[in-house]
C-alpha positions in Angstrom: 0.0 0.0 0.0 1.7 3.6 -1.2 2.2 6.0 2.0 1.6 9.3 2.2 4.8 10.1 1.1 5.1 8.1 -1.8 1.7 9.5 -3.2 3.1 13.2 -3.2 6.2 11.8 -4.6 4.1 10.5 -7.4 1.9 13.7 -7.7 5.0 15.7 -8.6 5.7 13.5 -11.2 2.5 13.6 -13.1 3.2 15.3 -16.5 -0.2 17.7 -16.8 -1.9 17.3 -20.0 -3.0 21.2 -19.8 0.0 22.6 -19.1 2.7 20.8 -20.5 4.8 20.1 -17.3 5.1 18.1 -14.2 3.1 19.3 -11.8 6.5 19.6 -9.5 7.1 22.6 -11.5 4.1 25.2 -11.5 3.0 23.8 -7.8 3.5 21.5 -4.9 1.3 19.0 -3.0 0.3 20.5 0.3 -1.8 17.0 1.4 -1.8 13.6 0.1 -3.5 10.8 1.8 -4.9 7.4 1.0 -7.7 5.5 3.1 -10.3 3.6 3.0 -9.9 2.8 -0.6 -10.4 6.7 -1.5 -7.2 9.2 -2.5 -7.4 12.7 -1.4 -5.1 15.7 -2.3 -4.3 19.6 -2.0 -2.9 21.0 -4.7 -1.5 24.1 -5.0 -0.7 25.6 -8.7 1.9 28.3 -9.0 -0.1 29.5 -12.5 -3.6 31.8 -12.7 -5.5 28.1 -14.9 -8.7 28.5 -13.6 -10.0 27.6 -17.1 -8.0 24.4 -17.2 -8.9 23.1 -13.5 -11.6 20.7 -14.3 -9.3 18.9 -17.0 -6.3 19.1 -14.5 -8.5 17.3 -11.9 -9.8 14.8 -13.9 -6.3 13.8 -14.8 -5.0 13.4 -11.6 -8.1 11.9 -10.1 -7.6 8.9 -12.7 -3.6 8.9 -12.7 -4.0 8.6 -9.2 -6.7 5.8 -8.8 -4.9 3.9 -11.1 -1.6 4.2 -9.4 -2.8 3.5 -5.7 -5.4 1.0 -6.4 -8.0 3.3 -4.7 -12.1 3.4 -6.0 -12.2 7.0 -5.9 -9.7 10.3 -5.5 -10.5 13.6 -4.7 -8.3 16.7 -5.9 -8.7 20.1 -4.7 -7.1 22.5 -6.4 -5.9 26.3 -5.6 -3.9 28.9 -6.6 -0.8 31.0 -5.0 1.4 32.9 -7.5 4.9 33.9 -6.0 7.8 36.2 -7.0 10.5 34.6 -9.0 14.5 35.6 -9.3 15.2 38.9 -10.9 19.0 40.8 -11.9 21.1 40.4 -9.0 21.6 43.6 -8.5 18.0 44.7 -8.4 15.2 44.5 -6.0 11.9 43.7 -6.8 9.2 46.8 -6.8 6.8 47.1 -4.2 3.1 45.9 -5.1 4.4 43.8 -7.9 5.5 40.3 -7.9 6.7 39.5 -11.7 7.9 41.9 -14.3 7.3 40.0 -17.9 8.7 41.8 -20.8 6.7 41.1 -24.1 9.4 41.9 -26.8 9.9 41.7 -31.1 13.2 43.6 -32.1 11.2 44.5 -34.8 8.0 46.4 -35.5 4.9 45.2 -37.3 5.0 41.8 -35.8 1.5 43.0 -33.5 3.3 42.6 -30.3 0.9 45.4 -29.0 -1.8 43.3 -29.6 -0.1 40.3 -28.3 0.8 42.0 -25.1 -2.9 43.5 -24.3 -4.8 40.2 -25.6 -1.8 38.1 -23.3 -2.7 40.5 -20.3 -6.4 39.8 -20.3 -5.9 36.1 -21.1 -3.5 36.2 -17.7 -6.3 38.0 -16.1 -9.7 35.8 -16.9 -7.3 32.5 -15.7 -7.6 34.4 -12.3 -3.9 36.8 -12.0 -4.0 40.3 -10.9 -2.2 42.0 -13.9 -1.2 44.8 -15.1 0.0 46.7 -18.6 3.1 48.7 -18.4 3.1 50.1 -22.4 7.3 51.2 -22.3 6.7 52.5 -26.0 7.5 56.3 -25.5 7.5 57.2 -28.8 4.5 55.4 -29.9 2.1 54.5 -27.4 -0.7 51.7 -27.9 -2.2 50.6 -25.1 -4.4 53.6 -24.3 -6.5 52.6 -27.3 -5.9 49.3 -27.2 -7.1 48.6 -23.6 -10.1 51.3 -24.2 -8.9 54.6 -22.2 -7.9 56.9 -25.0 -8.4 60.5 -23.5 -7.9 59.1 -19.8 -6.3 60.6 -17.4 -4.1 59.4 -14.2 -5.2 61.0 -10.8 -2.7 61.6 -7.5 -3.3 62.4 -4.7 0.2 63.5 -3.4 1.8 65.4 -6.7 4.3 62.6 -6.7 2.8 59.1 -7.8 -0.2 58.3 -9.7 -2.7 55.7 -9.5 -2.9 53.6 -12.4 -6.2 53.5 -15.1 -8.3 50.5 -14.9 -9.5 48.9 -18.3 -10.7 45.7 -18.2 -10.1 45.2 -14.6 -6.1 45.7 -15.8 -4.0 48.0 -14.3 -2.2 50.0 -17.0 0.1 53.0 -17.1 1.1 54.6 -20.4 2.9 58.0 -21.6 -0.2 58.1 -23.5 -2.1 58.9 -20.4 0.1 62.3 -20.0 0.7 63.8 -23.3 -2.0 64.8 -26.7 -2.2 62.4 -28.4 -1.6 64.0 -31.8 1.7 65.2 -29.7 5.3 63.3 -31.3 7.4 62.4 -28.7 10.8 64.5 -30.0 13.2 63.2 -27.1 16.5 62.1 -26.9 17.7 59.1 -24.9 18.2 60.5 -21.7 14.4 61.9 -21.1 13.2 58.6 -22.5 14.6 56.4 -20.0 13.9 59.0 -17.2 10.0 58.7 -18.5 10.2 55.3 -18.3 11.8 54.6 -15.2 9.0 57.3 -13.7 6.2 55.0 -15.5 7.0 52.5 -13.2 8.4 53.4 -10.0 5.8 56.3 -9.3 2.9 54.3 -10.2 0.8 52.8 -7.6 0.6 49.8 -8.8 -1.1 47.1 -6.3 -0.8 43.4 -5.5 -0.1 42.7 -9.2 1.0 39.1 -9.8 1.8 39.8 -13.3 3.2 43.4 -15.2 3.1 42.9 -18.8 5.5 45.3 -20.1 4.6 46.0 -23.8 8.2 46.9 -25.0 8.9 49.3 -28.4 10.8 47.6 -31.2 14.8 47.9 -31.3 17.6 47.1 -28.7 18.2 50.7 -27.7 17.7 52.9 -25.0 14.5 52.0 -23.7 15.3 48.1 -23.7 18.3 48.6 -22.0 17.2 50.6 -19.5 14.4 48.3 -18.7 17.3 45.1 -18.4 19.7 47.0 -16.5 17.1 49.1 -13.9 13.9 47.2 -14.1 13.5 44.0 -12.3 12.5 41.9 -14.8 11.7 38.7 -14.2 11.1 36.7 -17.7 10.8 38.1 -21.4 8.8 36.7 -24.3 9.6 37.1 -27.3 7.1 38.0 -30.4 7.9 36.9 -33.8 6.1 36.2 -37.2 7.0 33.1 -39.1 9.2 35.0 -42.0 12.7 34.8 -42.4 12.6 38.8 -42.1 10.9 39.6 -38.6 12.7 36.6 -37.0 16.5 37.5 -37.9 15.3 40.5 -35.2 13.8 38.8 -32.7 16.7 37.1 -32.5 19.0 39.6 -31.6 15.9 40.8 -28.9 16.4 37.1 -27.6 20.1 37.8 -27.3 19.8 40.5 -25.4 18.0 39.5 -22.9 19.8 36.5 -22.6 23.4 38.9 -22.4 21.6 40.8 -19.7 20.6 37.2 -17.6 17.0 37.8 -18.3 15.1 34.6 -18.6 13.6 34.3 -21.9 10.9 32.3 -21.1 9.7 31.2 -25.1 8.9 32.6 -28.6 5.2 33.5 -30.0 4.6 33.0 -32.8 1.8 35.3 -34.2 0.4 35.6 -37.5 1.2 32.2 -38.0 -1.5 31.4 -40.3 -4.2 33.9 -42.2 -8.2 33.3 -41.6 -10.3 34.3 -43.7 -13.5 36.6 -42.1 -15.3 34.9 -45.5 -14.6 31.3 -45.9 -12.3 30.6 -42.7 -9.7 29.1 -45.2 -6.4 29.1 -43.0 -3.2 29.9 -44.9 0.5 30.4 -44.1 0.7 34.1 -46.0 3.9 34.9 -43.9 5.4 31.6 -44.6 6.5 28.9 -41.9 9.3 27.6 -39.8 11.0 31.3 -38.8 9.9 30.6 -34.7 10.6 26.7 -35.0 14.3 27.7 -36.0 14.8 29.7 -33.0 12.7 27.6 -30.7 15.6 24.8 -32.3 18.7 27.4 -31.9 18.3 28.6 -28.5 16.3 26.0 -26.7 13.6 27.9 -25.6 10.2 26.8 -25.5 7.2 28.0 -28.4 4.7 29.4 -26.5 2.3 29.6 -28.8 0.5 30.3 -32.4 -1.6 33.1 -33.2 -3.3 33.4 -36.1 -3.9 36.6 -38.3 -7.2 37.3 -38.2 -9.5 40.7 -39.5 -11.5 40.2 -36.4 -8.6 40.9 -33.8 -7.4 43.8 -35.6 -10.6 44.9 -35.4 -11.5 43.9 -31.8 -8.2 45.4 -31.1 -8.6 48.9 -32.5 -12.2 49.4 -30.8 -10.4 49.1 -27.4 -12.3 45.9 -26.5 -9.5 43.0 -27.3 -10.6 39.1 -28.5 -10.2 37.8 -24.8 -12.8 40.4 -23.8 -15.2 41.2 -26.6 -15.2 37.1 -28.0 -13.8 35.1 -24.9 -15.6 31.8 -26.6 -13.7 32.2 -29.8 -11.1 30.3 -31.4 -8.7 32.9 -31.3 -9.2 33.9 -27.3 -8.7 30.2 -26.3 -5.2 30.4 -28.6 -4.6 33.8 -26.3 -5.7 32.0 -23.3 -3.5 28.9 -23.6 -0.3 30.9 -24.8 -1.0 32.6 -20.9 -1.2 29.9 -18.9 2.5 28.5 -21.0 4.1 32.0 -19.9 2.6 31.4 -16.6 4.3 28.1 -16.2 7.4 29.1 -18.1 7.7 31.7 -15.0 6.5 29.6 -12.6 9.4 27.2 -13.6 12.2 29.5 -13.0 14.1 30.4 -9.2 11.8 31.3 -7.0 12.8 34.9 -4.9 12.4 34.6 -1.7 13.7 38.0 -0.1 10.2 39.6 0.9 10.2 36.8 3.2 13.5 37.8 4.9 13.2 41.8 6.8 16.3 43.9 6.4 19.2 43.1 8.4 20.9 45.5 10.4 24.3 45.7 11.8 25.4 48.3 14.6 28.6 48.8 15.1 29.8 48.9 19.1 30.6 52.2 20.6 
């Protein structure tokens, strides 16, 4: 008969169908007990999957049956998300747990999208996110996320409060300037606006940022790797030879910096048409597989090119929100819960459990 022990030993193991990795590595077992020919267990998930829990139980329910011999199993299931390893050198910022960078190298790859659609996905699983948009020069979250002509209040002339659109907490120089204004600054005041963005915004008990990074390995991304604590990147891509040769030097980068890149996207993988739903491969095929291949990272996911998210998009309601049943947002939603895990897999940090030592010298 299997102890106590042995079953949590075996519940790590289990490879989880909906995720894509042992369960030892986006949770733990809090309880594991086996009487009276019934299994029992707590599960705690280091991932927001609320939308994948009744599959996950099922699987474990059976897997676990089947290896103790027992009639019946009972799985509960929960949720903690915790802070993982950023830079050495930095500390993480108060009222946020994870900094995820969603980067291209290049422009025109819909990254924007990406990152807003990614945020909401992150969101309905059950995360309290927010949207950082770091594009000074070209800001698109405002309309993206549906605040265009919003405004950010404070209270004490020094930080603001964030907006809220679609229960996301997002902070953008769009918020502060016309928006027919250009953005005519040199490097200096852009990394000064961005660093601002972040550290006098109010943001609260966010498990997830989801920084929506400008194309390029310039100013603002190295600012962001060498002052921000960053906690995993993800890389946006589109399948032709073109837009990948940059997304892999924006892979580099962070990996010279000792960010973890936690996968590749692949978006606009295939076309759909709005008339006949034919899918095609318009930008070609294989660009993310080769860098998925080179730099063993993991592919996060494939996003198709369809009218109806550009569309979605542009109105300021995103597919996750304004068609959560369709194809597309369960794409969006899966992709989320593989970031979530690829985070969830990496070195936990564990200094806001420690206070701050201090040493007095003797007299």
């Amino acid at each position: 008969m299997s102890t106590n022990s042995d079953v949590k030993k075996f519940l790590n193991s289990i490879e989880l169908e909906a995720i894509g990795r042992p369960l030892s590595k986006v949770g733990r077992v809090l309880e594991a007990t086996v009487a009276d020919g019934k299994a029992s267990a707590k599960i705690e998930l280091g991932i927001p999957a609320k939308s994948a829990f009744d599959a996950l139980r099922a699987q474990i329910e059976a897997e676990l049956c089947a290896h103790t011999g027992s009639k019946s199993a009972e799985i509960e299931i929960s949720t903690r998300i915790t802070s993982h390893s950023v830079q050495s050198n930095l500390k993480p910022i108060p009222g946020i747990k994870n900094i995820i960078a969603i980067a291209s190298g290049k422009g025109g790859v819909g990254k924007s999208t990406v990152a807003s659609n990614i945020a909401l996905a992150l969101a309905a699983e059950g995360a309290s996110v927010g949207v950082l948009d770091a594009d000074i020069y070209g800001p698109s979250q405002p309309q993206m996320l549906g605040l265009t002509g919003e405004r950010p209040s404070s209270e004490d002339g020094q930080t603001m409060a964030p907006l809220i659109g679609h229960d996301l907490q997002v902070m953008s120089i769009g918020f502060l300037v016309d928006p027919d204004q250009p953005m005519i600054w040199r490097g200096p005041m852009v990394t000064s606006a961005l660093n601002q963005l972040i550290n006098q915004t109010q943001w609260k008990d966010i498990d997830y940022l989801i920084v929506d990074m400008p194309p390029g390995t310039g100013d603002i991304q190295l600012t962001l790797s060498q002052q921000v604590p960053v906690s995993g990147a993800v890389i946006v891509t589109t399948p032709q030879n073109i837009a990948t040769l940059d997304a892999r030097k924006g892979l580099a980068m962070f990996q010279k910096v000792k960010i973890p890149v936690l996968g590749v996207i692949e978006n606009m993988s295939t076309h759909i048409c709005t008339s006949c739903g034919h899918e095609e491969a318009i930008f070609g095929a294989g660009g993310a597989d080769e860098m998925v291949s080179d730099f063993d990272i993991p592919l996060l996911g494939r996003l198709p090119l369809d009218a109806r998210i550009r569309e979605q998009t542009d109105g300021g309601n995103p597919t996750v929100v304004s068609d959560p049943d369709s194809a597309a947002a369960g794409v969006y939603r899966a992709t989320a819960i593989r970031i979530a895990a690829a985070q969830a897999a990496q070195r936990t940090d564990y200094s806001a459990k420690f206070g701050t030592i201090v040493v007095e010298g003797s007299q």
